[in-house]
Each structure stands twice: as C-alpha cells, then as structure tokens.
C-alpha positions as CSV (number, residue, x, y, z in Angstrom):
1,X,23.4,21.3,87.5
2,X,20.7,23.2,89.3
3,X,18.7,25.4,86.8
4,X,15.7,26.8,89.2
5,X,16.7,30.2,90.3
6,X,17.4,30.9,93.7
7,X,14.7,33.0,96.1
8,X,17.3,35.8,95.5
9,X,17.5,35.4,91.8
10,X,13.5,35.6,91.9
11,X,13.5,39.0,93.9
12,X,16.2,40.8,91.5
13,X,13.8,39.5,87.8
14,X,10.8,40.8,90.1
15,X,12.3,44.1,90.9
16,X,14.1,44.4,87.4
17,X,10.5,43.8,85.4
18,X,9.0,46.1,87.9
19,X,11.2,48.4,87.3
20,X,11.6,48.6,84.0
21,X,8.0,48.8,83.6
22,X,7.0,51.9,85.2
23,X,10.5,54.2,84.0
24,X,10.8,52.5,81.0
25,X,7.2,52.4,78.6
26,X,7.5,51.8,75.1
27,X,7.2,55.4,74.6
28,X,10.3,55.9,76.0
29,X,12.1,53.3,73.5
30,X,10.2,54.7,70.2
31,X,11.8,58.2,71.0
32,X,15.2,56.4,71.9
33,X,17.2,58.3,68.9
34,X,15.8,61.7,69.8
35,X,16.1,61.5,73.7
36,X,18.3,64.2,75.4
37,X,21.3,63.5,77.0
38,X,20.2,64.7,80.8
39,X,17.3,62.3,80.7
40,X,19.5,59.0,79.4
41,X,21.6,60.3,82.2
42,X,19.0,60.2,84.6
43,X,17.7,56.8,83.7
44,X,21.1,55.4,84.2
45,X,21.8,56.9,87.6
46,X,18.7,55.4,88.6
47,X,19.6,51.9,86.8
48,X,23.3,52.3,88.7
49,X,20.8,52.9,91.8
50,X,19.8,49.8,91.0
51,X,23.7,48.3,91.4
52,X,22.6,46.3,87.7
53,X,25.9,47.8,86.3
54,X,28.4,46.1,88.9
55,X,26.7,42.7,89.0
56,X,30.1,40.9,87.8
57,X,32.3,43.6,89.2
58,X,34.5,42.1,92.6
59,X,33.7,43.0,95.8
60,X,37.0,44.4,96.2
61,X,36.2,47.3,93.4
62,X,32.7,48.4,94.8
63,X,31.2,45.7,92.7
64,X,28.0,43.4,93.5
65,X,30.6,40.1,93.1
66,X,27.5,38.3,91.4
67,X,27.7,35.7,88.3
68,X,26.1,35.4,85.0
69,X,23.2,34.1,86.2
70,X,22.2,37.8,87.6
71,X,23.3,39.0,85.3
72,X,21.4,37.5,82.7
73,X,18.4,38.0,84.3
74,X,19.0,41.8,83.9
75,X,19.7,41.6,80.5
76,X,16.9,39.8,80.1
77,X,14.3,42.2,81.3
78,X,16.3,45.1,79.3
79,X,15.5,43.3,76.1
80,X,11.6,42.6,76.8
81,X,11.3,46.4,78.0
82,X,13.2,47.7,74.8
83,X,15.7,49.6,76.8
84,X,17.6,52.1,75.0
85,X,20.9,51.9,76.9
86,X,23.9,49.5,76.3
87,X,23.1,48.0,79.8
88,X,24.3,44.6,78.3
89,X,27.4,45.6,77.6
90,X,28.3,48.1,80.2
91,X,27.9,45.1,82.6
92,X,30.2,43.0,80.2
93,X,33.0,45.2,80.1
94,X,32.9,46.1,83.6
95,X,35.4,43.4,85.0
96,X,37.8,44.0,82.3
97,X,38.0,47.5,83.5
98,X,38.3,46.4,87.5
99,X,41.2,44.2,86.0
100,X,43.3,46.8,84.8
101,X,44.1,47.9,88.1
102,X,42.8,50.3,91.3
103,X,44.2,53.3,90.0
104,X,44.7,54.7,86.4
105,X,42.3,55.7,83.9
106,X,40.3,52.3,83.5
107,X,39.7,52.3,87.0
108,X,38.2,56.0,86.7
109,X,35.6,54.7,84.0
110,X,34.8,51.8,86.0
111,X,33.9,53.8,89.2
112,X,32.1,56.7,87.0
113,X,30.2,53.8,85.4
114,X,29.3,52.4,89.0
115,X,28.2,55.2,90.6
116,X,25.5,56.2,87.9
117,X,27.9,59.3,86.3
118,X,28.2,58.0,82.6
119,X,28.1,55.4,80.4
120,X,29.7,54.5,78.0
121,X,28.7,53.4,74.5
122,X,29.9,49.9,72.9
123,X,32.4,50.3,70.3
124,X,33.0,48.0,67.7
125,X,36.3,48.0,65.9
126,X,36.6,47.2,62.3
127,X,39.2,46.0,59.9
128,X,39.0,49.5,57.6
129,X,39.5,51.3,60.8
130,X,36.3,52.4,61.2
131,X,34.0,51.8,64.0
132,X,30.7,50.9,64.5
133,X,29.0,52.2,68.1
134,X,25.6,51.1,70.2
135,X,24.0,53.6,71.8
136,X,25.7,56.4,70.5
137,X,24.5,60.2,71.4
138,X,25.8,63.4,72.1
139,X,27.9,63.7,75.0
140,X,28.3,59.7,75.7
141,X,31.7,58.6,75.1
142,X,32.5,55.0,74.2
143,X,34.6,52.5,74.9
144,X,36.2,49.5,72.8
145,X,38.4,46.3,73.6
146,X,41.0,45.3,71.4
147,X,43.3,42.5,71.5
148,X,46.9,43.6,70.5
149,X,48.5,40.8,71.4
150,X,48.7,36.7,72.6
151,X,48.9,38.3,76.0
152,X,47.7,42.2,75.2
153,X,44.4,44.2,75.3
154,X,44.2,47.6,74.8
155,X,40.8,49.5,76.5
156,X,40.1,53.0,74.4
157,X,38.0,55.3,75.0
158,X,36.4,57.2,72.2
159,X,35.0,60.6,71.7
160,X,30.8,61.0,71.4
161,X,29.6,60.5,68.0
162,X,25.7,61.8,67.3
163,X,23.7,58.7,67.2
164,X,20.7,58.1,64.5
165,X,17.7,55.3,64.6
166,X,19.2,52.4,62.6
167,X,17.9,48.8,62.0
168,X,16.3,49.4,65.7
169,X,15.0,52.7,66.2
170,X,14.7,52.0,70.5
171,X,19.2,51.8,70.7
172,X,20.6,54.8,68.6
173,X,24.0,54.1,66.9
174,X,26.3,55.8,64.6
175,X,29.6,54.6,62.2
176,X,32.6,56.5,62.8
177,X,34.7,56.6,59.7
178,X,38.0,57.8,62.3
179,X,37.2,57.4,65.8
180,X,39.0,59.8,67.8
181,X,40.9,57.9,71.3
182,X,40.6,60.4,73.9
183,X,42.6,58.2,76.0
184,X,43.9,54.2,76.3
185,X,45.1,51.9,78.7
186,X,47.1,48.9,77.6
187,X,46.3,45.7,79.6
188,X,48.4,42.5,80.5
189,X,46.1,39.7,80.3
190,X,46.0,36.3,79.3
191,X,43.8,34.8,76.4
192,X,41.6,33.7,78.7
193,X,40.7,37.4,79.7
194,X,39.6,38.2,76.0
195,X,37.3,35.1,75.9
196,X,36.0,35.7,79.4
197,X,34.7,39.0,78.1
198,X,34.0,37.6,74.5
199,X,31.8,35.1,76.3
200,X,30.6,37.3,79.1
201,X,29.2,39.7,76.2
202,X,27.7,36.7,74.2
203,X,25.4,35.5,76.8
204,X,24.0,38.6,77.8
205,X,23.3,39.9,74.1
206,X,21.7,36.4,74.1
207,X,19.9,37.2,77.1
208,X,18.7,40.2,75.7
209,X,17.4,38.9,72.7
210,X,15.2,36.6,74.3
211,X,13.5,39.2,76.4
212,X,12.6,40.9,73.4
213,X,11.3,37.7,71.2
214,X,9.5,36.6,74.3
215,X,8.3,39.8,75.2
216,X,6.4,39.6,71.2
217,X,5.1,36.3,72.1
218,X,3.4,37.4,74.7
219,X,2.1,40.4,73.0
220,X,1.1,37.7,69.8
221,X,-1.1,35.5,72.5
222,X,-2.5,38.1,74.4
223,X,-3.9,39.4,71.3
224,X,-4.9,36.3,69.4
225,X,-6.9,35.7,72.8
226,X,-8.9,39.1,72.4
227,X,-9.1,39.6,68.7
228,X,-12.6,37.5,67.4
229,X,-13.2,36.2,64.0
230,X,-16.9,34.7,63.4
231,X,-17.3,35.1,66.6
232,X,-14.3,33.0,68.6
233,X,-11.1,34.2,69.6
234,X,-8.3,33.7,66.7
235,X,-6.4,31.6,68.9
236,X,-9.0,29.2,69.1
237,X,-7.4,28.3,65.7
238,X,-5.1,25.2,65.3
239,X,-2.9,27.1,62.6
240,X,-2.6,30.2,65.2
241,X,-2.2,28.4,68.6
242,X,0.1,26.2,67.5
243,X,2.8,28.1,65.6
244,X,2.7,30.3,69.2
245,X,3.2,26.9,71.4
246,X,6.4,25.9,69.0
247,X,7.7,29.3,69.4
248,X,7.1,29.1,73.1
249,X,9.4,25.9,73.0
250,X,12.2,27.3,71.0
251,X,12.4,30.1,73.4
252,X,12.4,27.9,76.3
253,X,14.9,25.7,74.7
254,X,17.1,28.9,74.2
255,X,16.7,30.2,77.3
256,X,17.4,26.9,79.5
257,X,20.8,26.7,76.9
258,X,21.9,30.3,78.4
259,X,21.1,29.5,81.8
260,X,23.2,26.5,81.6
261,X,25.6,28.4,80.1
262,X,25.8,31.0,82.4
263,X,25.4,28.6,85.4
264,X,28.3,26.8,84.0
265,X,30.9,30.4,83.2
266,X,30.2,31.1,87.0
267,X,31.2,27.4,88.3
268,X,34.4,27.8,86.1
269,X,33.2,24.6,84.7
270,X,35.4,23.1,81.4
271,X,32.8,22.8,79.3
272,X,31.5,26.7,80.0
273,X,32.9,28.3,76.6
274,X,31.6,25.3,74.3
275,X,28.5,25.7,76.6
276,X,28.1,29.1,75.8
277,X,27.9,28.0,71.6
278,X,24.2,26.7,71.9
279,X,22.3,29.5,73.3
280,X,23.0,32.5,70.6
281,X,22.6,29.7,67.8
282,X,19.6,28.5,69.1
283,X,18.3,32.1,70.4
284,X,18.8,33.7,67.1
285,X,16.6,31.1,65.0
286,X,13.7,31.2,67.5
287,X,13.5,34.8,68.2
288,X,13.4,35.7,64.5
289,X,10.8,33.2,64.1
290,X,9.1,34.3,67.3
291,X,9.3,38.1,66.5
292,X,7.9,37.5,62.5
293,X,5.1,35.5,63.8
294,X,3.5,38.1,66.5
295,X,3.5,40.8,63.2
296,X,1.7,37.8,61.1
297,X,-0.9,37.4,64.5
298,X,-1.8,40.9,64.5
299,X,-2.2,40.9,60.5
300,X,-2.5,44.3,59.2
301,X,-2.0,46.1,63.1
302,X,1.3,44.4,63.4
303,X,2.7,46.2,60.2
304,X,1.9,50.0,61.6
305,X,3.7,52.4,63.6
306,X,1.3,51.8,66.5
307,X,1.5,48.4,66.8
308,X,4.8,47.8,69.1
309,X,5.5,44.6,67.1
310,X,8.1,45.8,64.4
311,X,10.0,47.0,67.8
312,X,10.1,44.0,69.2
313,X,11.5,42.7,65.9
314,X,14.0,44.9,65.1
315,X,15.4,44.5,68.5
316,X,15.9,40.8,67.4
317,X,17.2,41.4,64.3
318,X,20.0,43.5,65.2
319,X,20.8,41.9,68.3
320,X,20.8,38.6,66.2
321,X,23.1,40.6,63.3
322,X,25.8,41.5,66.2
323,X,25.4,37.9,67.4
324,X,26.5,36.0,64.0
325,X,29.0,38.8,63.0
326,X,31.0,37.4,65.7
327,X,30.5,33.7,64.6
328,X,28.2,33.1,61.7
329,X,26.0,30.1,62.3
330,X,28.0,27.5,60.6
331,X,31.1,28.6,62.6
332,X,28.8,28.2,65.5
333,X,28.4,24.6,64.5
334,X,32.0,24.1,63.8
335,X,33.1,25.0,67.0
336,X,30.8,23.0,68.6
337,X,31.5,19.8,67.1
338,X,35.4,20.7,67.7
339,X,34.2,21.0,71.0
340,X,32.1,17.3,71.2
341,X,35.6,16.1,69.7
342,X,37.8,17.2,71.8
343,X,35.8,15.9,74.9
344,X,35.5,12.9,73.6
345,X,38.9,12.7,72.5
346,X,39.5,13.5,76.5
C-alpha cells in the first residue's frame, strides 16, 4: 500500500492551506458564533468554487469522483485553519444524497450544496428526540441520516435553529429540543450504505482533528524556539523538546493510520472498515495530549483570550467528544480485536 501522495494530491493540500490561510485567519474562527449569514454564505460559495464539497460525489452527479484520500486532505487543512463551517461533513453526506436518485428532493440539496448555494448543518439525532446540530445559525438548514430499517435510511432536512459558541467557540451549534422536518426522503439502501457514510464521516472528523492538534504543535515549537529563559530558547530544554518530539510521533502515527485507512475505503479493500478503527482511537489520545501541551509551552500566554491555543484545543476536544460518542474507546478496542479474530479465523 502506497502511502506518499500523489503530485496531484500535493497540489490540492498546497492550494487548500493556501487557501484557507488568506480567507480564513483566526479572526475569522474567534467571531464564528456571531458571523452573519451572507458572509458564511460567501465563504462557502467560494469553498464550493473550490469543488472541496463534491470530492466523493460521482462524476455522473456533477461530482469531482475523487476518494478519501482527497478528501482527507481537505479536512485536514479545515481543522488546522479552525474553519467554522461543517465542511467535513457536508463532504460525508454528499454521496448519500447523489444515491437517492437524479431527481427528487435529495438530489435538489445535493446540487444546491455543489454549486455553493447552501449548506447544510450536521444534525445529530438522539434517543429523547432531540437533536444536537454543528454549525447551526440563522438561515442554514440541516440535514440528518437515520437508519429506519435493515435496508432503510431516511435523509431529513431540518429547519434553522440559532447557533451559540459551545465547547468550541470557532463551529456554532445549538440543541433542538423538537426539530421541525421541513421535508424527507426515504432511501433504499443496504447496510453497507450506512457504514459507508458512518465510516466516510469518521475518517474525516479524524482528519480534522489532526489539523487542529498539529496545527498547536507547530504553534507550541515555534514559540518554545523564540521565547528565552536565562538567555537560551526554552526549547533548548530536554523536558520541553522532548514532550513536542513524542507528540510529533503520535500525530504522525495517527495520521499515517487515517491515510491507510482512507487509502484502503477507496481500494474497497476487506479490511477498510476495521482499518478505519485505529485512526480516531489513536487521533483522539494524541491530539488531546498535543493540544494540552502547546497551552503548558506558552505558560501563562497559552491560558488568555489572545493566545490562539485554547482554540486549537477546544477544536480537539469536541471533535474528539463526537468521535467516542459514536464508539467510546473500549468499544474501539472491542471491535478491533473482533476484527483481528475474525481474520484470523479466515
């Protein structure tokens, strides 16, 4: 399995870091909650400009026809640039939508999406009927997935709900006691269907998370190379450099288990869902422990308002929340070692 990206793969992280960079400043992620609806908008007509959204979409349905491994290199650079839209799981969701058909309502959202019109917000479903929603706001509807059946999914699409700075201030998100369904469309599709997007969704959350924990690190280095106690640099110091080079690791080691992952979903290899296991448990560990220790290198800075560390953090904390509500670690391990089993069993 080939992990080095491709020339093209290069060009696309080039021109999504670039990107990002210049329309998308920290300032723009600390005022996420209070940013008007014409200038999300705006941001994600350019971002559809971009064709980012309809990566996994087919070729067939105005879609890009790409894989994961595009993908993830999007979701990737959203994370480390704090971006304040559900890019992530827009992209996710996308071929679910293409599958329910070229006409009908899905196929409406799906070709609003793609041409930069709307978004739509990522809508949890919970047991009490409630719902919880990422990047919620005035105006943006939302949409959410539900499995009715062996062979059943239902796609609903839910009226706006005002979104508030939670956990992370840079992705408003409301709770919806009784969400109102505008409108649903129920979907034929096999198991494999829901897992495709289960998985699809998992990876680039994953993807996401590491952008962000990296994106500290490299704040945490860059300042223990300028900041000077009796006279050297701070990261002149065995307990400082170190604890950055092992957090370097465990973000690598994450980030080579998503690739793999990804690489994998798009061969349609076997092993692709248990593959897809190791990178959120893995990601989640390091990036807490990446994210904590670039507030602890900027001592007392890295606990103020100013300091973009705490961002940086609680980007990784809630991604890494949504993560294990899914499957908690241990489940994490469970499955994986049904998995080991099963292939060995083979």
């Amino acid at each position: 399995m080939d992990l080095h990206p491709t020339e093209d793969q290069r060009m696309l992280q080039d021109a999504a870091q670039r990107y990002l960079a210049e329309r998308h400043p920290p300032a723009a992620a600390r005022a996420a909650a209070a940013r008007p609806l014409p200038a999300r908008l705006a941001q994600w007509r350019e971002i559809a400009g971009q064709g980012w959204p309809a990566l996994l979409a087919p070729v067939s349905q105005d879609g890009l026809g790409l894989g994961l491994r595009e993908a993830w290199i999007v979701a990737e650079a959203a994370g480390r640039h704090l971006l304040s839209l559900p890019l992530a799981a827009n992209m996710a969701v996308l071929p679910t939508l293409c599958a329910a058909g070229a006409a009908g309502p899905a196929a409406q959202w799906a070709a609003a999406m793609m041409a930069g019109d709307t978004y739509f917000a990522d809508a949890v479903p919970r047991p009490d009927g409630s719902a919880f929603v990422e990047g919620a706001g005035e105006g943006v509807r939302a949409l959410a997935v539900r499995r009715t059946g062996a062979r059943a999914l239902r796609l609903e699409l839910l009226a706006p709900a005002a979104g508030e700075a939670g956990l992370d201030p840079t992705m408003p998100v409301a709770r919806v006691r009784s969400p109102e369904v505008l409108e649903s469309v129920d979907l034929e599709a096999g198991p494999e269907t829901w897992t495709l997007l289960r998985t699809r969704l998992r990876l680039l959350r994953t993807a996401e998370l590491l952008g962000a924990a990296s994106a500290a690190l490299d704040a945490a280095a860059a300042y223990a190379r300028e900041r000077r106690q009796f006279d050297r640099a701070i990261g002149a110091n065995q307990a400082v450099k170190h604890r950055l080079a092992d957090d370097w690791m465990a973000l690598d080691d994450a980030r080579l288990a998503g690739v793999a992952a990804a690489v994998a979903l798009d061969a349609g290899a076997a092993s692709a869902e248990r593959d897809s296991l190791f990178a959120p448990l893995l990601a989640a560990e390091a990036g807490r422990r990446a994210a904590q220790n670039a507030i602890q290198v900027h001592g007392a800075l890295g606990v103020t308002w100013e300091c973009g560390a705490h961002l940086y953090l609680k980007r990784v904390l809630r991604l890494a929340a949504s993560l294990e509500a899914e499957a908690s670690r241990s489940e994490l391990l469970e499955r994986i070692w049904e998995g080991a089993g099963g292939g060995l069993a083979a």
